[in-house]
Every structure is written in structure tokens, then in C-alpha cells.
C-alpha positions in Angstrom: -9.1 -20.3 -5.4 -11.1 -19.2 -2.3 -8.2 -16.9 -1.1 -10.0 -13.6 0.1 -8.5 -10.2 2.1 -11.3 -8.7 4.4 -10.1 -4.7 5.0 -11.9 -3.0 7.7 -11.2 0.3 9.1 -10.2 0.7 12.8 -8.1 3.1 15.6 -4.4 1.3 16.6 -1.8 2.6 18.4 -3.6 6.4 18.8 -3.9 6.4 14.5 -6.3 5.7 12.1 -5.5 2.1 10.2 -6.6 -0.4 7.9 -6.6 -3.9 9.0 -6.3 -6.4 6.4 -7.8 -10.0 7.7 -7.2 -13.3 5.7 -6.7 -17.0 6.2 -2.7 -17.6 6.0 -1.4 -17.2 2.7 2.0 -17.3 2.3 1.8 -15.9 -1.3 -0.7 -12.8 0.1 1.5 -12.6 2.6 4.8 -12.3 1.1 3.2 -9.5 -1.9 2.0 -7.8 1.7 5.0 -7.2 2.6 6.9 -6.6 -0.6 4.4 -3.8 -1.7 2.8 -2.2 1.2 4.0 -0.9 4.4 2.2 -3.1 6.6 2.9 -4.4 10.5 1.4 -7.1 12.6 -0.7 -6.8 15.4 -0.4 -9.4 18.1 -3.1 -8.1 19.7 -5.8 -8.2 17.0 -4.0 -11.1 15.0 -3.5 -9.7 11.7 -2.0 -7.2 9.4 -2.4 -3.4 9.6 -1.5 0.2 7.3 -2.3 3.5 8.5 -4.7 4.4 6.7 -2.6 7.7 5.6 -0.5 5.3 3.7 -3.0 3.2 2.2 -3.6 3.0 -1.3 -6.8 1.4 -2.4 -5.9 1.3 -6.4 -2.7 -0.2 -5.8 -4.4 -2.0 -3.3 -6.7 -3.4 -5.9 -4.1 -3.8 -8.7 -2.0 -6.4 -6.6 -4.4 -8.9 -5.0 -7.6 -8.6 -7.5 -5.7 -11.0 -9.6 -5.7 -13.7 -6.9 -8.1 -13.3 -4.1 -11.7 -11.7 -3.8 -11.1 -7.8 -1.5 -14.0 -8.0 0.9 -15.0 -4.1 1.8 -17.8 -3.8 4.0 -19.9 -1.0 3.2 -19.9 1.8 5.6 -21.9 3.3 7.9 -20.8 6.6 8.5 -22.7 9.6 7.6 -19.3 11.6 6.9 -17.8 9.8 4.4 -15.9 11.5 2.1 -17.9 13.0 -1.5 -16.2 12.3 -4.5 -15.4 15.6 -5.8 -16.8 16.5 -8.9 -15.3 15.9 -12.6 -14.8 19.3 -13.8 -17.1 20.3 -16.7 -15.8 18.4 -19.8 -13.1 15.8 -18.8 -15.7 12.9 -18.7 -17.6 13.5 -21.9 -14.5 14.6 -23.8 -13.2 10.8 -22.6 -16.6 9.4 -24.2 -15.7 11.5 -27.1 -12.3 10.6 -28.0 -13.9 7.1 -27.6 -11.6 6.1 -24.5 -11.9 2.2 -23.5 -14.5 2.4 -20.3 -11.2 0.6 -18.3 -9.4 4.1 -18.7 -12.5 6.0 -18.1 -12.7 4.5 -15.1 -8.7 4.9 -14.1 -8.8 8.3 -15.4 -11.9 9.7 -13.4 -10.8 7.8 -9.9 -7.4 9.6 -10.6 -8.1 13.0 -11.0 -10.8 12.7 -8.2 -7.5 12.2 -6.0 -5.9 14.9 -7.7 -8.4 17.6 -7.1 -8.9 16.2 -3.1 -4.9 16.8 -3.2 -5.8 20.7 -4.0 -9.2 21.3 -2.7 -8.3 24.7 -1.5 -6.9 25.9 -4.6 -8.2 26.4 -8.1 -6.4 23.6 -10.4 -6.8 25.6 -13.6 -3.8 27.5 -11.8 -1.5 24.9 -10.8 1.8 24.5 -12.7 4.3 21.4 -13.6 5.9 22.2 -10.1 2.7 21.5 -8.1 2.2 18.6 -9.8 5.7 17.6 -9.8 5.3 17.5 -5.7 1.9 15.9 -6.1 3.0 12.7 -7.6 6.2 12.8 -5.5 4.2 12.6 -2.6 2.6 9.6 -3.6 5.9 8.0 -4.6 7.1 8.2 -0.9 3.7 8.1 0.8 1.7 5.8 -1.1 5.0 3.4 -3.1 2.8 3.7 -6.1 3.8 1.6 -9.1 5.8 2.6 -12.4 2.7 1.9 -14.1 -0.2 3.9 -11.9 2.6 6.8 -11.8 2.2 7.1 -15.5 -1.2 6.7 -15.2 -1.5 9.2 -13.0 -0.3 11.7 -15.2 -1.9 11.0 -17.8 -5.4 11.3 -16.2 -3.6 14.8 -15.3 -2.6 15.9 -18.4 -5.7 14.9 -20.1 -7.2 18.0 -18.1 -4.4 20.3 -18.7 -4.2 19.4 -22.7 -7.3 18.0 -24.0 -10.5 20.0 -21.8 -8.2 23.3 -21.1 -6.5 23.2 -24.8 -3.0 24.0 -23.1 0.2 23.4 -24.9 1.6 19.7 -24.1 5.1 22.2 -23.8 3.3 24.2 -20.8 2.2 20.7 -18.8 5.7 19.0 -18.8 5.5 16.7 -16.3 8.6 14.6 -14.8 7.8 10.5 -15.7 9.6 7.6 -14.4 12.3 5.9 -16.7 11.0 3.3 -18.4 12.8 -0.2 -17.2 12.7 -2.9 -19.8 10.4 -5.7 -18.2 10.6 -9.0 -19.8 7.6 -11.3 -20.2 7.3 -14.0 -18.2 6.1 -17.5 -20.1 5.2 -20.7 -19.3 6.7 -23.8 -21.0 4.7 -26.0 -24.2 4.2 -28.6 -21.8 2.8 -26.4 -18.7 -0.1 -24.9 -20.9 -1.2 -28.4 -22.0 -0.6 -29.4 -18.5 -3.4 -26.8 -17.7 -5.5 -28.0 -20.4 -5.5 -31.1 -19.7 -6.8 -30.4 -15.7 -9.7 -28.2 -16.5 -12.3 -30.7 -16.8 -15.1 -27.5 -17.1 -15.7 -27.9 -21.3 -16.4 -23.4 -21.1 -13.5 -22.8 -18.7 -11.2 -25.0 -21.1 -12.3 -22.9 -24.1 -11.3 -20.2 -22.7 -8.1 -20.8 -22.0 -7.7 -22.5 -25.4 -8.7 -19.4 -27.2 -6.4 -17.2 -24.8 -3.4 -19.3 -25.8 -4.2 -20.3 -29.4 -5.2 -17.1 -30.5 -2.7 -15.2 -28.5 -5.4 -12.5 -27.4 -5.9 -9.7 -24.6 -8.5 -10.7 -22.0 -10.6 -7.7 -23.0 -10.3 -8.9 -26.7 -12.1 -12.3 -25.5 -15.3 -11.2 -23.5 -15.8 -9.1 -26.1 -15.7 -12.0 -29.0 -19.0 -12.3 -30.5 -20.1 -15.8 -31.5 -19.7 -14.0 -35.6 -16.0 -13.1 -35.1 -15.1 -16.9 -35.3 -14.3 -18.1 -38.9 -14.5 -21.4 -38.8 -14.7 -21.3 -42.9 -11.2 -19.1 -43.0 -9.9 -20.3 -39.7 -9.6 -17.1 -38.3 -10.8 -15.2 -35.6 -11.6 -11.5 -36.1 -10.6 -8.8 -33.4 -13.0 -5.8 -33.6 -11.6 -2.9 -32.1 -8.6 -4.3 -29.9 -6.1 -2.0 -28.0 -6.0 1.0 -30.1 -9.4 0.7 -31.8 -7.9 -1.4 -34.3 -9.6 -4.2 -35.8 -7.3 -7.3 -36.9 -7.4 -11.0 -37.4 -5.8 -13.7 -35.5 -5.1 -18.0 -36.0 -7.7 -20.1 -35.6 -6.1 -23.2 -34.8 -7.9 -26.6 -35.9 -7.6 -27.6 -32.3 -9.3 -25.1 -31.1 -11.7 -25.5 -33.7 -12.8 -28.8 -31.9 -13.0 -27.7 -28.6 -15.0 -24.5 -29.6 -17.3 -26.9 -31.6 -18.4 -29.0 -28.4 -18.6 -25.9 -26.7 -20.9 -23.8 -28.9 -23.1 -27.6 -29.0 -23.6 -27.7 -25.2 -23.6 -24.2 -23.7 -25.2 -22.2 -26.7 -24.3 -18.6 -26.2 -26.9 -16.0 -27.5 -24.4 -12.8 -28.7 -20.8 -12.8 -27.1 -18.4 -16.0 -27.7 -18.3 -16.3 -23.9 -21.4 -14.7 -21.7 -21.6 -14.7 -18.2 -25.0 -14.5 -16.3 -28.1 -13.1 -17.9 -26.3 -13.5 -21.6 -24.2 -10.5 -20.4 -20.2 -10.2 -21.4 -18.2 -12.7 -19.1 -16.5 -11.0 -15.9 -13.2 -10.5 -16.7 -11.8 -11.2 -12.9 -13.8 -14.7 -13.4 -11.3 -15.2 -16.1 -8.4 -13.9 -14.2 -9.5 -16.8 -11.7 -10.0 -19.0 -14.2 -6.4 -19.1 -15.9 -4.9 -19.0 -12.3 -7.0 -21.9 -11.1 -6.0 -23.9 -13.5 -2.3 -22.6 -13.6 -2.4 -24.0 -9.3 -3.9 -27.6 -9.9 -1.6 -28.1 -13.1 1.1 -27.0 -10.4 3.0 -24.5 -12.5 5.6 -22.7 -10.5 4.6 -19.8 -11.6 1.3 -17.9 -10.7 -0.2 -17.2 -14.4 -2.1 -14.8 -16.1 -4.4 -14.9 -19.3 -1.6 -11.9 -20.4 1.1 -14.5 -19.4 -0.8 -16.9 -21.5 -0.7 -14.4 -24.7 3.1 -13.9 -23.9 3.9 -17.7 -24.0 2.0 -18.2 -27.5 4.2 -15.2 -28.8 7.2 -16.9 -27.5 6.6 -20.5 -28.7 6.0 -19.2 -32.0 8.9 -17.5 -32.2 10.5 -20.6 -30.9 8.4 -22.9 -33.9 10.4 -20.6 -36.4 7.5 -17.7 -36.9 8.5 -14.7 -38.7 8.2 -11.6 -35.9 6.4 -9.8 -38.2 4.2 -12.2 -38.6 3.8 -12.3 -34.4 3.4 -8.3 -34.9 0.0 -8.4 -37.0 -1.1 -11.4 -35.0 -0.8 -9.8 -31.7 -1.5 -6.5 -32.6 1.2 -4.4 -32.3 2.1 -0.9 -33.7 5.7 -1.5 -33.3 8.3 -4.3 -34.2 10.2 -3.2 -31.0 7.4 -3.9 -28.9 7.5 -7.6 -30.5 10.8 -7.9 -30.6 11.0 -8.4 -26.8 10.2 -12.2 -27.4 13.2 -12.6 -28.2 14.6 -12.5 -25.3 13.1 -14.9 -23.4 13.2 -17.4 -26.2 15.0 -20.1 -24.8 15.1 -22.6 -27.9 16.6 -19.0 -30.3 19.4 -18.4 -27.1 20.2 -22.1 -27.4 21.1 -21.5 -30.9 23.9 -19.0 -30.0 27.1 -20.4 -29.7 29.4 -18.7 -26.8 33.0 -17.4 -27.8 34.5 -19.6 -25.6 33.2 -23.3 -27.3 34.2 -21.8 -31.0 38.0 -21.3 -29.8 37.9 -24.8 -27.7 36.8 -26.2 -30.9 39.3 -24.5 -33.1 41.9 -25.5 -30.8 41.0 -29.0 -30.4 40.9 -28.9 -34.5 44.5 -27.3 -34.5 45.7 -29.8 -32.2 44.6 -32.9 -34.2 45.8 -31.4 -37.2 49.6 -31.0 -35.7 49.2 -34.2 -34.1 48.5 -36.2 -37.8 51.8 -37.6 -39.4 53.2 -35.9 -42.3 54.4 -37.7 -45.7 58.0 -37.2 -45.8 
């Protein structure tokens, strides 16, 4: 893609800001100015926050997807130390055997949390104070549904799991939960991309995202063993939830995995990145959106996207849903059941009110309108 944001901090108008350089964009642009609380500088010719309202994470969780974040590494001798974890929280994560993704989240989290209340002792802070806490970053910071909930999590997992308080005590307010529909991509735009990635690994991977119908964590973590080409399966050790399950191995893929394994020869994982390590996951972020922009789909897709739109098309092929459940991996037939809605081959089925009583009509009129033997 080649799209990259270069933040740098700087003084503006008397305050402390962010600037936030890039080549036009209209796409960086427009998310800009949809999530953030930015304003343009004619004088230094680009975008700017205060740096009060800027949110790194949320920062991070809009544009990693699609550009590279350029942070140039500072040079003061005051930065700001990291506070430290309180005694516990991060081994109990490695203990309950948390995913390093949410280790990560939920360390960076409560770092901000104790900053927040550096002058008092957290282990006396109640659901109010923490209550105002996230508030504050609602209006302050515009975080997300999602981080919100993160957020609290990371804070609970104090309060709950290292303290041993009752979950009762901790009750902390959440955000209603809005029901988010999947977006998909059409049959013929996923062949579409197919057919313009002309890179042999880059096409398997986004065969074996769509095929398989698998999380992008699930793939750089395939081991060249966990394909079963005798059983045409592919084995998922320790997906979301730590649960091992199987998935389709589709004869197609079969193929293009077969001239893949030939030329590139991985040593351990399925797909490995430099030194035979586990493949970046951002390089397959860009990968899938790449190929998404020179196929020109309308849309700008995701390997999750990807996953959604092989739910969907099976659905659409005639698939059982709880067949889609144990494929995908999910606890719940609710969760799977959202396909459904966005099924546009199962809504075409449905017949509206109003063409059954046309219909019945027009029937009742021809009948009346037929001669009668006298």
C-alpha cells in the first residue's frame, strides 16, 4: 500500500499537540476526521490533536490496518516511566494462560489506569472512581465500544483475579452492546482477489483465510503438521478460547498449498516470516487489503472480513449453521446465527406480504373472470 501517518510531537497555538503528517489520503483522511478530534494547520500544512486528547491505542487500532504509524523515537530525558504492574497481575495473566495479544492490551491498560490515580492507592478505589475514570476517557479520549470494554476488563482483572474481591463489589457500568453486522464480500470479489495476487505465498494465504474460514491468529500459528491433506482437514490447535478444532480443507486449496509447500519450503509454521519465525500478522493485514485495492473491491477488506464472507456463502450454498458453528469455532449458535442476516441469496427467499396478496388477487380475479357452465 505505501500509505504511512508520521506523528510528531510539537507546541501550536500556546498547547501541546500532535501533528499527524501524511501524503493525501482521502480514506486516512476521512477516518481522521470521523474518529479523532483533529484540525488543520495552514501554517504547518497538516493535521493536528492536542496531545491531551490523543489516544495512541485507539490511535493504533484505526490506521494499523492500513498504513505504517511512523513514531520517531524521542529524545527527551523526561519522558514519562511506565508505572509499574502491581505484584501479581502479569504472572497471574501468564498463569491463567492469557493469549500474549491480551497480555499486552491488558498491561498497556492498567498502566493508564494507575497514571490516572498516581496519588492515591488503587487497592482503595471503588466502582465510582472508576465509573468517572472511564467516563473521562469517553468524552476526552472518544474511545471505542470495544477498548471501553477492554478497559474494564484489564481493571477488573486486578480487582477480581490478583486482589480475590467479589465480582458483586467491582460492578462496573459497560456500554450496551449494539448488534454489529458482518460485513462480506461477494463469491466473485474473493476470486477477483485471487486471481490478481500473482505472489504464489501471498495467494495461499488468502486462500487458506477464505477456504478455511480462520482467524488471522489461527494462521501464523498453523504448523506445516496441522494440514491433513490425507483427511482434508486442517487442524486448529488452541484457537480463541484455547480450543482445539478442525476445519475444511478444500481440494482447491489443496493445489495451491501443494505448489506452495514445493517452492517456498517452510521449516515449522505453515507460513514463516524472516528467520523461519511466525509470519507478522500486520504483513497479512496488508496483504488481504492489497489485494482487496488492485481487485478494486469497494470495500476496504480484512482477513476477518474474509472469514465472515466464507461463513456467509456457506450459509448461502445451503450449510447447516451448526455445521458453520464447529467450523468457525464458536461457543454459541447465537453468535453464528448473525450470518444470517446478511445472507442475501436466504432474504431473497422471503417472500414480502404484499406479492402473496397481489398474487391471490390476481388468482381471484381470473377465477371470476372464467365462464361458468350454465
Amino acid at each position: 500500500m505505501g500509505a504511512q501517518i508520521k506523528l510528531s510531537s510539537d507546541h501550536h497555538r500556546g498547547k501541546k499537540v500532535v501533528l499527524l503528517q501524511f501524503e493525501y489520503n482521502s480514506q486516512i483522511a476521512n477516518l481522521l476526521k470521523q474518529h479523532f478530534p483533529v484540525r488543520w494547520s495552514q501554517t504547518k500544512s497538516c493535521w493536528w490533536i492536542a496531545r491531551r486528547e490523543f489516544d495512541y491505542e485507539r490511535f493504533k487500532e484505526v490506521f494499523s490496518p492500513i498504513c505504517d504509524i511512523k513514531v520517531p523515537e524521542s529524545k527527551s530525558k523526561n519522558k514519562i516511566q511506565k508505572q509499574t504492574l502491581p505484584e501479581n497481575y502479569l504472572e497471574k495473566l501468564i498463569r491463567v494462560r492469557y493469549s500474549e495479544s491480551t497480555i499486552k492490551t491488558y498491561t498497556s491498560y492498567f498502566n493508564d489506569f494507575q497514571s490516572a490515580f498516581s496519588e492515591s492507592n488503587i487497592d482503595e478505589l471503588g466502582p465510582n472512581d472508576i465509573n468517572k475514570y472511564i467516563l473521562t476517557l469517553i468524552n476526552r479520549n472518544k474511545i471505542s465500544v470495544s477498548q471501553q470494554n477492554q478497559r474494564i476488563n484489564a481493571i477488573k482483572f486486578y480487582y477480581e483475579k490478583v486482589l480475590g474481591k467479589t465480582k458483586q463489589f467491582y460492578e462496573i457500568d459497560r456500554p450496551k452492546k449494539g448488534r454489529v453486522l458482518p460485513k462480506v464480500i461477494s463469491e466473485e470479489e474473493v476470486l477477483s482477489m485471487l486471481k490478481v495476487t500473482t505472489n504464489l505465498k501471498h495467494k495461499a494465504i488468502l486462500a487458506t483465510i477464505y477456504s478455511a474460514g480462520i482467524r488471522r491468529g489461527e494462521l501464523i500459528r498453523l504448523r506445516k503438521i496441522d494440514i491433513w491433506f490425507d483427511k482434508k482437514l486442517i487442524f486448529i490447535k488452541a484457537g480463541k478460547g484455547k480450543k482445539d478444532r478442525t476445519t475444511i480443507l478444500s481440494d482447491s486449496l489443496i493445489l495451491v498449498l501443494d505448489k506452495y509447500l514445493k517452492q517456498f519450503k517452510p521449516n515449522y509454521y505453515l507460513f514463516e516470516g524472516k528467520n523461519r519465525t511466525k509470519y507478522n500478522p500486520s504483513t497479512i493485514v496488508k496483504i488481504v487489503a492489497k489485494a482487496g485495492e488492485i481487485a478494486k473491491v469497494t470495500q476496504h477488506v480484512t482477513p476477518h472480513m474474509l472469514r465472515h464472507s466464507f461463513a456467509t456463502h456457506l450459509l448461502e450454498q445451503g450449510t447447516d449453521l451448526r455445521y458453520i458453528q464447529t467450523i468457525l469455532g464458536h461457543d454459541s449458535s447465537k453468535t453464528t446465527e448473525i450470518y444470517t442476516h446478511v445472507s442475501k441469496k436466504s432474504l431473497a427467499k422471503i417472500k414480502s406480504p404484499l406479492d402473496v396478496i397481489l398474487t391471490d388477487n390476481t388468482k381471484n380475479n381470473n377465477n371470476l373472470q372464467k365462464p361458468t357452465d350454465k
